[in-house]
N, C-alpha and C positions, 0 to 999 in steps of 0.2 A: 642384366642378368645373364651372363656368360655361362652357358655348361660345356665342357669340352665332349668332344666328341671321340667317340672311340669306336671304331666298328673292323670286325675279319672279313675280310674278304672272302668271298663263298668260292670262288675260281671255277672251274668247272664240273664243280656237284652234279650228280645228275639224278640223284632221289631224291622225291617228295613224299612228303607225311600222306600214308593210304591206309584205304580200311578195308578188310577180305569181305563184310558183311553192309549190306544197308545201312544199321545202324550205327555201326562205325565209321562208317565213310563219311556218316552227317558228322558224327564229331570231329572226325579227325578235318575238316572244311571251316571249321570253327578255332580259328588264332587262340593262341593262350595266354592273357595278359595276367602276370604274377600277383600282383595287389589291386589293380584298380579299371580304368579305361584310359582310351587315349582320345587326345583333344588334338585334333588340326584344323587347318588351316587353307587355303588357298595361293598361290603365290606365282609374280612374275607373269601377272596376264595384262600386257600393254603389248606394244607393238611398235619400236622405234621411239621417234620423240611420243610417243601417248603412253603414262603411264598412269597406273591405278593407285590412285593414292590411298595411303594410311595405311597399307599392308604391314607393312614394318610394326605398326603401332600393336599389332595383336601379337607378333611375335614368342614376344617375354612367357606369354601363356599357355601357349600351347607346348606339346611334345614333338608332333610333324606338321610337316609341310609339304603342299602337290603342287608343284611347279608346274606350269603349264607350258606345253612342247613347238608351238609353234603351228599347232593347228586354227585351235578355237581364237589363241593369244600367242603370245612370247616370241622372241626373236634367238638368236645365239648369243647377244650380247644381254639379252635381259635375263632369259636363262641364266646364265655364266657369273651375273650380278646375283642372285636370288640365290644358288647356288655357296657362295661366300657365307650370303647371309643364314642358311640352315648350316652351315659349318658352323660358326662361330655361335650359334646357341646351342649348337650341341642337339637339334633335331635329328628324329626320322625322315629320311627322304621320301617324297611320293612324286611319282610321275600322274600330272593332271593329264588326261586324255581327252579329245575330241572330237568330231568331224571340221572337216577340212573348211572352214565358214569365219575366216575372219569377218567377215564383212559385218556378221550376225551373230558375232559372237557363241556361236557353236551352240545357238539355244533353237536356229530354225527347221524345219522340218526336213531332214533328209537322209535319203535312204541309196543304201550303197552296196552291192553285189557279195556275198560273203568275201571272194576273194582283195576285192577294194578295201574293204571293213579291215580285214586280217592285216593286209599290207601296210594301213594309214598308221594302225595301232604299233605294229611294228616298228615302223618308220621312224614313232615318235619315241617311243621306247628306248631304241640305240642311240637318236640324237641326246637326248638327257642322261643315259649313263656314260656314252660318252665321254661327254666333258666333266661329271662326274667322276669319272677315274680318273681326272687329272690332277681333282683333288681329293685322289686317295678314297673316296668312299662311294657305296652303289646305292642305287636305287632299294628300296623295302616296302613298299607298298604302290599299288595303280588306282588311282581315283579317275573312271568318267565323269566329263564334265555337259552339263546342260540337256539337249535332246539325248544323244547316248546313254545320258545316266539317267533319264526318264524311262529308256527303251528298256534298259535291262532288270527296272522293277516288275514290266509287265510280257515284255518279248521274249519268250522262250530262245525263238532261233538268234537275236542280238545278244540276248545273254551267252549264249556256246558260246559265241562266234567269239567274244572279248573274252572270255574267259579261255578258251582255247590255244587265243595268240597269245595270252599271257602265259601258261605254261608252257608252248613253246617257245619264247625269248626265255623265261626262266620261271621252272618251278616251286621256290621255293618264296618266290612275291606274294602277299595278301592284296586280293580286291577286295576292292572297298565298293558298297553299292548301297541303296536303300534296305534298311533293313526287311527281312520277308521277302516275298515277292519272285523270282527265278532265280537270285543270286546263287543262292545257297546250292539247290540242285545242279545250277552251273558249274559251280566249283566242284561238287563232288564229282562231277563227270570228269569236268577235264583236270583232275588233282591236285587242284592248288587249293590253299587256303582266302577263306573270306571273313570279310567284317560286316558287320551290321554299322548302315550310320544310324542316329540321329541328329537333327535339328534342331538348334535354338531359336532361330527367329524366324521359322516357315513350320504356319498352320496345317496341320492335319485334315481329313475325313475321318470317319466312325469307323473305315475299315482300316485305317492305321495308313496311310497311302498318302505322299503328301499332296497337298492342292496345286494344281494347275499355275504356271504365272499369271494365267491369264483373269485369274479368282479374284474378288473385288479382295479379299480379306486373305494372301497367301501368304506375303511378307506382314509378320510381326514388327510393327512398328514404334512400339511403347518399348523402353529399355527395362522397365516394372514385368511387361509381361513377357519378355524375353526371359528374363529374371529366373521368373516362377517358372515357366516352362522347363528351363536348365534345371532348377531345382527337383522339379518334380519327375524328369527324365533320370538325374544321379540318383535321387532317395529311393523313388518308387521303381523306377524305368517305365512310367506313365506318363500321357499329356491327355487335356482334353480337347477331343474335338471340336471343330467349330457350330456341330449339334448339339452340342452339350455333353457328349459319349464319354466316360474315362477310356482312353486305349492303351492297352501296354504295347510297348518299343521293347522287341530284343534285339539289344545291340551292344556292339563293344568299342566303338569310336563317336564323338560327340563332336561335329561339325561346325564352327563361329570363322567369321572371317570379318573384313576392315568393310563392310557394307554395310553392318547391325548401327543401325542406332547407337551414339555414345560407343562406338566400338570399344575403345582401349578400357574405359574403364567396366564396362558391362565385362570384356574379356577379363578383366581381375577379375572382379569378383565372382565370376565363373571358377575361377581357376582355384579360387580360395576355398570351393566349394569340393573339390577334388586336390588335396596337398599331395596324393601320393599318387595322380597321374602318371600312367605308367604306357610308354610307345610303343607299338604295335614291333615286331621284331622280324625278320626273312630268316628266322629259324622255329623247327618245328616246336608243338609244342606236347607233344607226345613222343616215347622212344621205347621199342622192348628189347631188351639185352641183347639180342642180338645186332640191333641196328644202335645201338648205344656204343656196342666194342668196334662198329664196322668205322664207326666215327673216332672216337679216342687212338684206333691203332693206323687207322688212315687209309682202308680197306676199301677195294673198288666192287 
């Protein structure tokens, strides 16, 4: 299932979607997907001869893809590989982010000086667009992965701090983080746009927060109840806790990758569930006339 790819190049933009008022600011931090949500993926987290198998398999189904930069996973040649492979279906690119922990797969406990933090993100950022503009297209969304992306549900100052280096390499990228939780306020501050995820096959708490890996019950392991969970995340944008709690998910991107149970085929029928899945985009999703003509006539 080949979709071609077509993407502008942003070149060196230097406005971001802003809001004069509180209230605008929370929206204009909030992506604007046209019909539907977007469904990604994880991608390119091996390491030399170690690779992750059945990535590929989930492919077909989703809209983007987070390549992982060489922190947590990925090398330049695996990169470089994964990279082909979001061209040729015609995905959104994501740069997966981490701390610097191969060893541990960027899930252990570690904590890094705002300016290390800013630099790592950095780092990994220009490595994947990059060789990305070698083949002609850029980065559009930053996915943390493991502890970092635990940090920024609940760490205020982790949340700036990633959210910060993002719109310093480039404003006009959507992070992507757990839904709720500091993202959002992150993003407003430092003016870039965010996404809500959620989860198909990692359990919840009552506060909408997801479980621990360490939780006897965090990974969803039944493809049945993976299932329902997806379903009831698209229909309603609810799951229920592992208390029993209905919780509602505001989010705009729905997270599966080649670890789920029965991956490829649970990822169909995900996808079946969503036909008019629609990619998160690195343009804004608000404009008022004046920033609408500054753009058509090519105005600085």
């Amino acid at each position: 299932m080949r979709r071609p790819r077509q993407q502008r190049t942003r070149g060196n933009r230097d406005s971001a979607p802003s809001g004069s008022t509180s209230s605008e600011s929370q929206a204009s931090a909030r992506p604007y997907l046209t019909q539907s949500i977007d469904i990604n993926t994880n991608l390119g987290e091996g390491f030399g001869p170690y690779k992750m198998e059945g990535e590929s398999d989930v492919l077909p189904y989703v809209t983007s893809a987070n390549i992982a930069c060489g922190a947590h996973a990925g090398d330049p040649l695996i990169m470089e590989a994964a990279l082909e492979e979001v061209r040729y279906y015609g995905l959104s690119l994501g740069a997966h982010i981490g701390y610097p922990d191969l060893q541990g797969f960027g899930r252990r406990e570690i904590h890094l000086s705002t300016a290390e933090l800013r630099a790592t993100i950095l780092f990994q950022l220009g490595a994947l667009s990059g060789l990305a503009r070698t083949l002609g297209f850029e980065i559009t969304q930053v996915r943390p992965h493991g502890f970092l992306y635990r940090q920024i549900s609940s760490d205020a100052r982790t949340a700036a701090v990633v959210a910060k280096a993002v719109s310093e390499y480039d404003r006009w990228l959507v992070l992507i983080g757990p839904a709720g939780g500091s993202l959002i306020a992150a993003g407003e501050r430092a003016g870039i746009r965010v996404a809500g995820e959620a989860w198909v096959d990692r359990a919840y708490d009552a506060t909408g927060h997801l479980l621990p890996h360490s939780h006897s019950r965090a990974i969803i392991k039944n493809p049945n109840e993976i299932l329902n969970q997806a379903a009831s995340l698209i229909r309603h944008g609810t799951v229920m806790a592992v208390d029993g709690t209905k919780v509602h998910i505001d989010f705009e991107t729905l997270h599966m990758h080649s670890h789920m149970a029965q991956a490829k085929q649970v990822a169909e029928q995900i996808r079946q569930m969503v036909p008019n899945a629609a990619a998160l985009t690195a343009e804004p999703f608000t404009l008022d006339s004046h920033e609408s003509n500054e753009l058509a006539f090519g105005a600085y």
